[in-house]
GUSE-471945 format. One record per residue (C-alpha): y, x negated, z; residue number from 0; residue in one letter. Coordinates in nm, 3 decimals, decimal comma, padded with zeros to 5 digits. Each point is the difference from the previous one (the first is absolute). Layout:
GUSE-471945
<north: Y east: X up: Z n: NUM res: a>
...
//
This chain:
GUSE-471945
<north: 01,240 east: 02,550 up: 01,917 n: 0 res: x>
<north: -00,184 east: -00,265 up: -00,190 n: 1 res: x>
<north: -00,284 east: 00,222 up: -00,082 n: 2 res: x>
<north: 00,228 east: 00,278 up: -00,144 n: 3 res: x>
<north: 00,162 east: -00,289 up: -00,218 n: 4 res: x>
<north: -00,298 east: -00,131 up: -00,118 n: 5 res: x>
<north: -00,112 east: 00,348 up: -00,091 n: 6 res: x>
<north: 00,327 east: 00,065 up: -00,122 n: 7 res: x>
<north: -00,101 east: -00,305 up: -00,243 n: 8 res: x>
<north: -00,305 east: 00,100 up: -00,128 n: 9 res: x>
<north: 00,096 east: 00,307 up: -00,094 n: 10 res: x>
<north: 00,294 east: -00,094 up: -00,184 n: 11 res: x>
<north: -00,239 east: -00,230 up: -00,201 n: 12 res: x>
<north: -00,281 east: 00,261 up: -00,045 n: 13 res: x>
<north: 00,324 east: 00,183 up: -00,170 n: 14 res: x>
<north: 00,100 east: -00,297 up: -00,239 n: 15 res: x>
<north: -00,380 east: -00,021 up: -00,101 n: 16 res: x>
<north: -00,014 east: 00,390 up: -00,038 n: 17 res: x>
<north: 00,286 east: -00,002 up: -00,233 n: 18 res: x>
<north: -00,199 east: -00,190 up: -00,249 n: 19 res: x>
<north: -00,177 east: 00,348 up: -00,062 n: 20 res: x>
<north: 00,330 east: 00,090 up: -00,225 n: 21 res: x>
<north: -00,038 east: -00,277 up: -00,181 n: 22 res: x>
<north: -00,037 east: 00,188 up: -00,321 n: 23 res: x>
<north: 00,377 east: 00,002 up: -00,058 n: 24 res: x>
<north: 00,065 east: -00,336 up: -00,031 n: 25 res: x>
<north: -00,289 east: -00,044 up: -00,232 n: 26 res: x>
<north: 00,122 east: 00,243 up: -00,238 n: 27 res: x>
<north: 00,359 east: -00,138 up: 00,013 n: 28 res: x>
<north: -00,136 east: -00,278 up: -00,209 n: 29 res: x>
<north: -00,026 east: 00,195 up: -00,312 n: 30 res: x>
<north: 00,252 east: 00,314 up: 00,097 n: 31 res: x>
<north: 00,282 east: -00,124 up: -00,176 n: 32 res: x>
<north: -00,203 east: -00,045 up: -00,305 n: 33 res: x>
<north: -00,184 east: 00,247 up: 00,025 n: 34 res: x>
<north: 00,324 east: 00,266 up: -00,008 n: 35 res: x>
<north: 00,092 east: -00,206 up: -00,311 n: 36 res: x>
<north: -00,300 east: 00,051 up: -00,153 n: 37 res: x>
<north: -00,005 east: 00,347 up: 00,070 n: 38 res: x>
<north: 00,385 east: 00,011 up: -00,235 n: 39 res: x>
<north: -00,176 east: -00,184 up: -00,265 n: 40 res: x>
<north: -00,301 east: 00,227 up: 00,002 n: 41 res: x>
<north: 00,217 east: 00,253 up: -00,004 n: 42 res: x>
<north: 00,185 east: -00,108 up: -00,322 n: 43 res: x>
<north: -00,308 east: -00,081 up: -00,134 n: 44 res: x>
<north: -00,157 east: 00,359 up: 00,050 n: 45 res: x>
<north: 00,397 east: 00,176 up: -00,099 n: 46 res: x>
<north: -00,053 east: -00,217 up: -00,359 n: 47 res: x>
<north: -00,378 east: 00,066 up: -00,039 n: 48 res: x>
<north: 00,082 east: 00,393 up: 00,010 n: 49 res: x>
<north: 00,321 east: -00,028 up: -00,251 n: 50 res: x>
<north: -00,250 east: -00,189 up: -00,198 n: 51 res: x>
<north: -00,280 east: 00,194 up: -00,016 n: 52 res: x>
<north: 00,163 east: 00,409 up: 00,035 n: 53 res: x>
<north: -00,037 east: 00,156 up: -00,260 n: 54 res: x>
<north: 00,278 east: 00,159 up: -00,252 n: 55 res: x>
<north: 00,069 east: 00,311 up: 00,066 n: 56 res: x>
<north: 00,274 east: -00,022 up: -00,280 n: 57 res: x>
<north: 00,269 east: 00,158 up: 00,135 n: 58 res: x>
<north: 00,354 east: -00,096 up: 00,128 n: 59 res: x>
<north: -00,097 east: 00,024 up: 00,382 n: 60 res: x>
<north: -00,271 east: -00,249 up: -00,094 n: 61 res: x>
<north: 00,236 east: -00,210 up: -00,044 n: 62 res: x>
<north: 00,210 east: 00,038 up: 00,261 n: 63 res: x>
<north: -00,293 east: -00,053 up: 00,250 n: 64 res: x>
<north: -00,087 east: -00,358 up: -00,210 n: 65 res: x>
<north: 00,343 east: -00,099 up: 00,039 n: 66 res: x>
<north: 00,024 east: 00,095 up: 00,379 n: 67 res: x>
<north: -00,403 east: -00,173 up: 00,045 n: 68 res: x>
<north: 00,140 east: -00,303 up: -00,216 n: 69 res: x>
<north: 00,314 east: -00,010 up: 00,253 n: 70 res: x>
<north: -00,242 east: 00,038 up: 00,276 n: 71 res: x>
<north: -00,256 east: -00,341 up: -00,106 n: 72 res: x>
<north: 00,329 east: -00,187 up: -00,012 n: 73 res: x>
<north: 00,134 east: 00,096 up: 00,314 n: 74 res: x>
<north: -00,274 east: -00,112 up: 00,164 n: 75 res: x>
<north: -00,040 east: -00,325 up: -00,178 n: 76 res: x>
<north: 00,371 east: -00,051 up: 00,109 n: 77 res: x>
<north: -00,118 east: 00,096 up: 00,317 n: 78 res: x>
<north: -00,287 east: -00,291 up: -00,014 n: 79 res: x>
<north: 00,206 east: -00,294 up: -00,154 n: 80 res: x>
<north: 00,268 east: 00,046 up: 00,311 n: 81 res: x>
<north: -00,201 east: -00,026 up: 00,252 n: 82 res: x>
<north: -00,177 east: -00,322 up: -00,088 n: 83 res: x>
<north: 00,354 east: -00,132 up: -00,066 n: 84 res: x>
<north: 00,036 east: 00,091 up: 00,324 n: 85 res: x>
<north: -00,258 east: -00,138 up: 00,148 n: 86 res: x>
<north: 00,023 east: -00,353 up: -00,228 n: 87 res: x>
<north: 00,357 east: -00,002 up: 00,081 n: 88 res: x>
<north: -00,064 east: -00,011 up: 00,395 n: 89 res: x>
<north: -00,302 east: -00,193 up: -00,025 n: 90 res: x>
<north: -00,017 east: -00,348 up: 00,184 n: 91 res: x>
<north: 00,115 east: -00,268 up: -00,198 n: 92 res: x>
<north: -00,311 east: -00,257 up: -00,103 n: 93 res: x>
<north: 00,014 east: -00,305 up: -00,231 n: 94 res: x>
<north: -00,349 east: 00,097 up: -00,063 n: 95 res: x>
<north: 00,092 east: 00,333 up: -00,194 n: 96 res: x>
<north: 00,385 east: -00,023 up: -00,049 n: 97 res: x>
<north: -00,047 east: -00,063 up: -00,378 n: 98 res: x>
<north: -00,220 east: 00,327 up: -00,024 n: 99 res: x>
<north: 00,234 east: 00,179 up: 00,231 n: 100 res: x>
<north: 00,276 east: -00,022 up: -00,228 n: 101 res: x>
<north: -00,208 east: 00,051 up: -00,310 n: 102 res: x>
<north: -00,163 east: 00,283 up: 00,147 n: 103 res: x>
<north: 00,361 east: 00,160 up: 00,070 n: 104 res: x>
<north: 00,150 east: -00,033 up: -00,338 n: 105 res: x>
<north: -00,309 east: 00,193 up: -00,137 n: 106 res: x>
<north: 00,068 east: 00,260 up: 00,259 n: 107 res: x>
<north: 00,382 east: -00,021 up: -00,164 n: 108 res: x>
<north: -00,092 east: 00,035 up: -00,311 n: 109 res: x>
<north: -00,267 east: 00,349 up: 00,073 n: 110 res: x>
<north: 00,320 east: 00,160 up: 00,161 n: 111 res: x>
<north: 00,202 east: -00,087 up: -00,288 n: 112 res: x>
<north: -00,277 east: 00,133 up: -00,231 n: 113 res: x>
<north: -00,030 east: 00,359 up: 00,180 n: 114 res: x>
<north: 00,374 east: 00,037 up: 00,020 n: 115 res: x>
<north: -00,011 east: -00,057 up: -00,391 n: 116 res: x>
<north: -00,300 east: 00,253 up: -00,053 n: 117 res: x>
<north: 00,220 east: 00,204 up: 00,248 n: 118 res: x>
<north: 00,338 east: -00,033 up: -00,201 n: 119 res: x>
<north: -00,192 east: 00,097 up: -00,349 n: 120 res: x>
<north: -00,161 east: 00,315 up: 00,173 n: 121 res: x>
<north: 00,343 east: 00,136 up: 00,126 n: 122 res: x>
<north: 00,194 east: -00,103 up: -00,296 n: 123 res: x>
<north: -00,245 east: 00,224 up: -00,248 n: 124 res: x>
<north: -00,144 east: 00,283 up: -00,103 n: 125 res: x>
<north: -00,375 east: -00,114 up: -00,009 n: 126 res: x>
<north: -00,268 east: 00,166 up: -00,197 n: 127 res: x>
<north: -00,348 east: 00,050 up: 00,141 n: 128 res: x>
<north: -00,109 east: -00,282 up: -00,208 n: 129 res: x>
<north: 00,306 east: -00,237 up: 00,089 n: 130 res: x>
<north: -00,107 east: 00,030 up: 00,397 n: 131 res: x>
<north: -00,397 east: -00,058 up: -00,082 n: 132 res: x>
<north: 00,139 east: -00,284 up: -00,207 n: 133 res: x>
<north: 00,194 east: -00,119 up: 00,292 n: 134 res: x>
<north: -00,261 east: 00,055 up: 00,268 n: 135 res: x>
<north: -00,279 east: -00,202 up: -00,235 n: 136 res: x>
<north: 00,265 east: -00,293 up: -00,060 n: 137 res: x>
<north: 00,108 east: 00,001 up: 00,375 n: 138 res: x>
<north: -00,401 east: -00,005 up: 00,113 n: 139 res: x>
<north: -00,041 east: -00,293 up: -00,257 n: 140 res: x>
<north: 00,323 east: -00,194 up: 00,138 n: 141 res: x>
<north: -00,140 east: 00,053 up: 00,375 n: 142 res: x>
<north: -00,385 east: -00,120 up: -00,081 n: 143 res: x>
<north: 00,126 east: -00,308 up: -00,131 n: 144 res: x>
<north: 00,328 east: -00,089 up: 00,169 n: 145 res: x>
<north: 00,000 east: 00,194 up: 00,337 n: 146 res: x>
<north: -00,378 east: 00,009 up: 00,123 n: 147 res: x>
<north: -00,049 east: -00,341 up: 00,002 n: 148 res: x>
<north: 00,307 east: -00,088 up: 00,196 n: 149 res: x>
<north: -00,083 east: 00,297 up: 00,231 n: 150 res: x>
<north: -00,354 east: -00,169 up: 00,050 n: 151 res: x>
<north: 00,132 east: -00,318 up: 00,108 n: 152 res: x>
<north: 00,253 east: 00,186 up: 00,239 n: 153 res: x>
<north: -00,304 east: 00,168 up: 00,172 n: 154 res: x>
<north: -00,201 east: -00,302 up: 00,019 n: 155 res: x>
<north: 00,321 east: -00,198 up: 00,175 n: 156 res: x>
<north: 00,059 east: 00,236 up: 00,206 n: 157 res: x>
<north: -00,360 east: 00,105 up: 00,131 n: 158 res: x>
<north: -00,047 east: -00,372 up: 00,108 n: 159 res: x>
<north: 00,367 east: -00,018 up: 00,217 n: 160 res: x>
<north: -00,136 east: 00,298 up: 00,173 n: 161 res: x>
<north: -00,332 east: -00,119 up: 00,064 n: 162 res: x>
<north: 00,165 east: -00,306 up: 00,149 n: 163 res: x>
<north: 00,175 east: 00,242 up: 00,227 n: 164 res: x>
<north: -00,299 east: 00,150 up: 00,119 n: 165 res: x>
<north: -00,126 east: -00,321 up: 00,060 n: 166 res: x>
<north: 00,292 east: -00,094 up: 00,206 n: 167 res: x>
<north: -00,013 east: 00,336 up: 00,239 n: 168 res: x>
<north: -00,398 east: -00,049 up: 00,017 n: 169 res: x>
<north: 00,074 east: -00,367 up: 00,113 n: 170 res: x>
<north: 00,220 east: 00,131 up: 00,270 n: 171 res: x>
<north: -00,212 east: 00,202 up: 00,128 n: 172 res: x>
<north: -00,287 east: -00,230 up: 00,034 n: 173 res: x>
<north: 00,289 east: -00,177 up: 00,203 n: 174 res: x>
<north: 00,067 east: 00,238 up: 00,264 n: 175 res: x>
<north: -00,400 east: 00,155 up: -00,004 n: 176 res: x>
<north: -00,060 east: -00,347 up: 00,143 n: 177 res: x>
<north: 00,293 east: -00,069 up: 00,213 n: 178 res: x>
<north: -00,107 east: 00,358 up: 00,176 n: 179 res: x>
<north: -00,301 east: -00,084 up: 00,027 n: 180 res: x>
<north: 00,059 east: -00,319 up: 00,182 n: 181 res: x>
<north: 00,121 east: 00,183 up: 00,278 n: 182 res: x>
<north: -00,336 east: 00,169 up: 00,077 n: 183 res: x>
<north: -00,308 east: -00,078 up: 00,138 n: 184 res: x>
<north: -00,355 east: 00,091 up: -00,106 n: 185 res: x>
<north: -00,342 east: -00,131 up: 00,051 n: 186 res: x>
<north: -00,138 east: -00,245 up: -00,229 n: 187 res: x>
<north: -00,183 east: 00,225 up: -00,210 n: 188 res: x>
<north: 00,292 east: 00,235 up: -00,063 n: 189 res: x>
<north: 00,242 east: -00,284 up: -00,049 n: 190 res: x>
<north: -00,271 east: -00,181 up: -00,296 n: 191 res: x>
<north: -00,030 east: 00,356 up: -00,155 n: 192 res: x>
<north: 00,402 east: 00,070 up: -00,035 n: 193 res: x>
<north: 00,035 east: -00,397 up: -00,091 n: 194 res: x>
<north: -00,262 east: 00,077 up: -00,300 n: 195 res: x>
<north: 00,249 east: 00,279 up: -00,121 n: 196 res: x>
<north: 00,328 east: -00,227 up: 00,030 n: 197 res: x>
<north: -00,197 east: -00,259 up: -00,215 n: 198 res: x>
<north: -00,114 east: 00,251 up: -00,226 n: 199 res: x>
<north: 00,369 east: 00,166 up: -00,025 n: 200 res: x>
<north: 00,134 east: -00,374 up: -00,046 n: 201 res: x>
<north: -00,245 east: -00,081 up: -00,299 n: 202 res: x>
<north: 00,040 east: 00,318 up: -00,137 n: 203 res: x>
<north: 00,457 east: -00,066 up: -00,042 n: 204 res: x>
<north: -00,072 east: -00,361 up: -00,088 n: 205 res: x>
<north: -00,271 east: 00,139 up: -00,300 n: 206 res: x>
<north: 00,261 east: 00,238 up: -00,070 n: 207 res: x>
<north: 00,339 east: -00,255 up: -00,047 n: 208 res: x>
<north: -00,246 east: -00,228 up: -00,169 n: 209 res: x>
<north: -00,097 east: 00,273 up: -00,255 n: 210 res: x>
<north: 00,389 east: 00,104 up: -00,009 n: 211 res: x>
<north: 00,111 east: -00,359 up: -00,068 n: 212 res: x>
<north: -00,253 east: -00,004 up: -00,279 n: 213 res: x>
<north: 00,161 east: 00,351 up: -00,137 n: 214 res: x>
<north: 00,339 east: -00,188 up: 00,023 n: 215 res: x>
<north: -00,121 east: -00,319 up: -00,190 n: 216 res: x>
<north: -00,102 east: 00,231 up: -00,246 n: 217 res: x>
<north: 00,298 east: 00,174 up: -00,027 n: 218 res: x>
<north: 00,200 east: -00,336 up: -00,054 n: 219 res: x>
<north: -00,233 east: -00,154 up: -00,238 n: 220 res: x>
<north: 00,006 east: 00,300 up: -00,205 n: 221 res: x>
<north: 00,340 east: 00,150 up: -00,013 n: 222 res: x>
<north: 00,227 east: -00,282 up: 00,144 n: 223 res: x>
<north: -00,146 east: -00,310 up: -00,165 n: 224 res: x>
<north: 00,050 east: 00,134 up: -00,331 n: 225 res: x>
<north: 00,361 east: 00,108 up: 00,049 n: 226 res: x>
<north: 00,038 east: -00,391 up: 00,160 n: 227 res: x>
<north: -00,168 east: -00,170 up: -00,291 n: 228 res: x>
<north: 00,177 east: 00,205 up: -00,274 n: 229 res: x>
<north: 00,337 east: -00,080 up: 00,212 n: 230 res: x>
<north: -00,034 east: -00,347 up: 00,032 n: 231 res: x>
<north: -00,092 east: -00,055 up: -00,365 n: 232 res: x>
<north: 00,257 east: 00,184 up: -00,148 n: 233 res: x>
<north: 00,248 east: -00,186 up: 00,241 n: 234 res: x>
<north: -00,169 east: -00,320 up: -00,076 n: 235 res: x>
<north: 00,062 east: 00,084 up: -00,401 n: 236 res: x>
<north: 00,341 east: 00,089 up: 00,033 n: 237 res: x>
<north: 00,075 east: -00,301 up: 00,176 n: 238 res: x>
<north: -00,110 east: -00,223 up: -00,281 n: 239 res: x>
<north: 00,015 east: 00,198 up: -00,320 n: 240 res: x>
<north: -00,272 east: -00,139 up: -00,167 n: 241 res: x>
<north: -00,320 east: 00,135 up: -00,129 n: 242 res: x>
<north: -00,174 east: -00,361 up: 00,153 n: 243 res: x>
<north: -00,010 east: 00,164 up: 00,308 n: 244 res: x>
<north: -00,104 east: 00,321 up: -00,044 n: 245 res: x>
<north: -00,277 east: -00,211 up: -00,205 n: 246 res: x>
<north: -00,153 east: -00,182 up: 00,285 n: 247 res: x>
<north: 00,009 east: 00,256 up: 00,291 n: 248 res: x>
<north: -00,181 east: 00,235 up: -00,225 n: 249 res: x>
<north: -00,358 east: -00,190 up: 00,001 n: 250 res: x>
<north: 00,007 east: -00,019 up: 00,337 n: 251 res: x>
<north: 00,032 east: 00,400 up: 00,012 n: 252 res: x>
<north: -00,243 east: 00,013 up: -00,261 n: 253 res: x>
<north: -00,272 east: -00,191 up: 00,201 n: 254 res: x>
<north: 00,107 east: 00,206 up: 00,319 n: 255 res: x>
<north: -00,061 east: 00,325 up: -00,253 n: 256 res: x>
<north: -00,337 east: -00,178 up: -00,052 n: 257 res: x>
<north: -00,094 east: -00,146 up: 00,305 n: 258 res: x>
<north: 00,067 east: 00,381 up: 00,163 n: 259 res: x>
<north: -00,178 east: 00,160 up: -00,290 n: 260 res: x>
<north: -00,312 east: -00,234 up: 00,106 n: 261 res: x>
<north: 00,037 east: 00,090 up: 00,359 n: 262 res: x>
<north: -00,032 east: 00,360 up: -00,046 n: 263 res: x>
<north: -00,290 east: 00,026 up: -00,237 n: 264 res: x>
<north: -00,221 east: -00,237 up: 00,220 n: 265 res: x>
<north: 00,102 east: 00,183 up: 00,298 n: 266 res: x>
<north: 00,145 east: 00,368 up: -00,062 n: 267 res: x>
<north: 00,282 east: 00,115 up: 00,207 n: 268 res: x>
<north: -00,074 east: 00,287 up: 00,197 n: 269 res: x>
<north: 00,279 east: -00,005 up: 00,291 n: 270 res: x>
<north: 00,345 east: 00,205 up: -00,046 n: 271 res: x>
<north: 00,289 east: 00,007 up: 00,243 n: 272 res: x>
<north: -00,069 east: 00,308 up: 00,050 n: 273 res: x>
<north: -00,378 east: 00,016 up: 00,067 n: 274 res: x>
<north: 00,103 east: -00,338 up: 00,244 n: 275 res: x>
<north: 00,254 east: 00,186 up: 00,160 n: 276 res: x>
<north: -00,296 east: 00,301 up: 00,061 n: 277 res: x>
<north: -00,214 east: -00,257 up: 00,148 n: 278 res: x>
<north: 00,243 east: -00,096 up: 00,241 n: 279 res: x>
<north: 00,134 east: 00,330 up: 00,093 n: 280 res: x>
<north: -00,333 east: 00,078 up: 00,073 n: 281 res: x>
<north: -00,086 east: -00,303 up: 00,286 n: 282 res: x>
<north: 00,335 east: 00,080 up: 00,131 n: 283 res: x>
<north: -00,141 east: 00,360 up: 00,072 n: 284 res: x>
<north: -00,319 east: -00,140 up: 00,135 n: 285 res: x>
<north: 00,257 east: -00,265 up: 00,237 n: 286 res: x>
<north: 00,127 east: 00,346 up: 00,136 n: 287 res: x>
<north: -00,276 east: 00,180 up: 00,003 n: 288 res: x>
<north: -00,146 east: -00,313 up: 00,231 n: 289 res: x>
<north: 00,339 east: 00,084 up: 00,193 n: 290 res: x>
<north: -00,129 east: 00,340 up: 00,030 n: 291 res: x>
<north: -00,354 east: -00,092 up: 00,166 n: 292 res: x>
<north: 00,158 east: -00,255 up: 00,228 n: 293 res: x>
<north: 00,217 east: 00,262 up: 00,153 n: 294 res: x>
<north: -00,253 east: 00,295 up: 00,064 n: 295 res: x>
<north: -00,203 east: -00,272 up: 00,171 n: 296 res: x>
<north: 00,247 east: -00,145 up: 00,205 n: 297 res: x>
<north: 00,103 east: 00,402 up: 00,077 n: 298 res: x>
<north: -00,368 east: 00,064 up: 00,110 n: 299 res: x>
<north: -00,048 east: -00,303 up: 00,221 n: 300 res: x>
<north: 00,358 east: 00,066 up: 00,177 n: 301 res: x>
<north: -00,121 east: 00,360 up: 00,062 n: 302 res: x>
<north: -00,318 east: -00,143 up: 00,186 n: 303 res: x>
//
C-alpha cells in the first residue's frame, strides 16, 4: 500500500512538471488582449489607407463605396475607443496612475464623440467624392495628432499590467515546481542538476519583474508625472490667483527641462516600455522553458 502511494505521488508530480510543456498559453495571454486591439486599429488603419489612396473612378457608385469604406474606418475606431474604456474602466484602482486613468478616459470620450459627429455629418448629407476624401484626410489628421498618441500610451499601460501577470503565474509555478519536488528523492548529482535549473528559472522571473518595474517607472515618469505636475500647478494657481506663483514654480521646471535635457545628451536614452517589456517577456520564456528541462529530466530519471 505504501509503495502504490508513493508511486501514486510521483506520478502525479511528473504530471504537474509535464504540464509546463503547454506553457505557451499563458505566455501569449500577456499581450492577447492587446494584441486583438491592435489588430481593430490596424484594421482602421488599413480601411482609411485604401479610402485614401483608391483611386476615382468618378462615378456615383464610387461614391457610395467611399461613404460605406468611410463608415467602415469609423466603426472600427468606435470599436477601438470602447474597449479600452472598457478595459480602463475595470482596471485596478492605483494612486500611482489614477490621474492618467481619468485623463486617459476623457480622451477616449472625446474620440467617440468625434466619430459619432463625423458619423452624424455622413448620414445627414449628400457627399461628393471630394467632400468624403476631404473628410477621410481631415479625420487621418485629427487621429495622428489626437488619437495615436493616447492609443500609444494605452498600449504601453497595458503591456506592462500583463507582463506583471505573467510574472505572477510564472512565480506560482516556481512555487509548486519546488514544493513537488520536495517530495522526491534523487541522488546528489540529479538533485544539483534540477537545483541549477530552479536557480536559473528564479533569476530568470526576478530579471524579468526587475526589467518590468523599470518599464512601469517609465511609464509613470513619462505619462503620469506630467499629468501630476500640470495638475498640481494649475490647482496651486487657482488657489492663489496670482501670477507670483506661477512665477516661482516655473524656474524650477525650467532647470528640471535643463537638467533632463543634460541627462540625455551625455547619456542617450535607448530603453522604451516596450522594448523593457520585450526583455522581460523574453526571461519569463526562458523561466519556463527551464520549467520545461526540469520536467523531462525528472520524467527520465522516474522511468529508470
Amino acid at each position: 500500500m505504501y509503495q502504490y502511494a508513493k508511486k501514486i505521488l510521483i506520478v502525479t508530480a511528473v504530471m504537474g512538471l509535464a504540464g509546463l510543456g503547454f506553457a505557451s498559453p499563458v505566455l501569449a495571454d500577456s499581450g492577447t488582449s492587446t494584441s486583438a486591439v491592435n489588430q481593430v486599429f490596424q484594421s482602421a488603419k488599413d480601411a482609411l489607407d485604401n479610402l485614401l489612396s483608391a483611386k476615382d473612378a468618378g462615378d456615383v457608385s464610387d461614391v457610395t463605396l467611399r461613404v460605406s469604406a468611410f463608415n467602415q474606418v469609423l466603426d472600427l475606431s468606435t470599436a477601438e475607443a470602447k474597449d479600452f474604456e472598457l478595459k480602463l474602466l475595470t482596471v485596478d484602482k492605483d494612486a500611482d496612475y489614477n490621474v492618467w486613468v481619468k485623463n486617459s478616459l476623457d480622451g477616449l470620450t472625446n474620440a467617440l464623440v468625434y466619430y459619432d459627429s463625423e458619423r452624424q455629418a455622413l448620414a445627414s448629407s449628400s457627399p461628393t467624392l471630394d467632400d468624403i476624401k476631404s473628410m477621410a484626410s481631415d479625420f487621418k489628421t485629427w487621429r495622428d495628432k489626437n488619437y495615436v498618441p493616447l492609443l500609444n500610451q494605452l498600449q504601453d499601460f497595458f503591456l506592462v499590467r500583463q507582463e506583471f501577470s505573467a510574472i505572477g503565474t510564472s512565480e506560482k509555478r516556481l512555487n509548486n515546481i519546488q514544493s513537488d519536488l520536495s517530495t522526491l528523492n534523487f541522488s546528489s548529482k540529479n538533485q544539483k542538476a534540477i537545483s541549477g535549473m530552479l536557480d536559473a528559472a528564479s533569476s530568470d522571473i526576478k530579471g524579468a519583474k526587475d526589467l518590468n518595474n523599470q518599464a512601469y517607472q517609465l511609464f509613470l515618469k513619462s505619462d503620469v508625472e506630467p499629468l501630476t505636475a500640470t495638475s498640481t500647478e494649475a490647482t496651486s494657481t487657482e488657489a492663489t490667483s496670482t501670477e507670483t506663483v506661477a512665477t516661482s514654480t516655473s524656474p524650477s521646471t525650467s532647470t528640471a527641462t535643463s537638467t533632463d535635457t543634460a541627462e540625455s545628451t551625455s547619456t542617450p536614452q535607448i530603453v522604451s516600455i516596450k522594448g523593457l517589456v520585450g526583455e522581460s517577456l523574453s526571461k519569463i520564456k526562458d523561466a519556463y522553458q527551464n520549467f520545461i528541462d526540469i520536467s523531462n529530466l525528472v520524467r527520465k530519471l522516474l522511468q529508470q
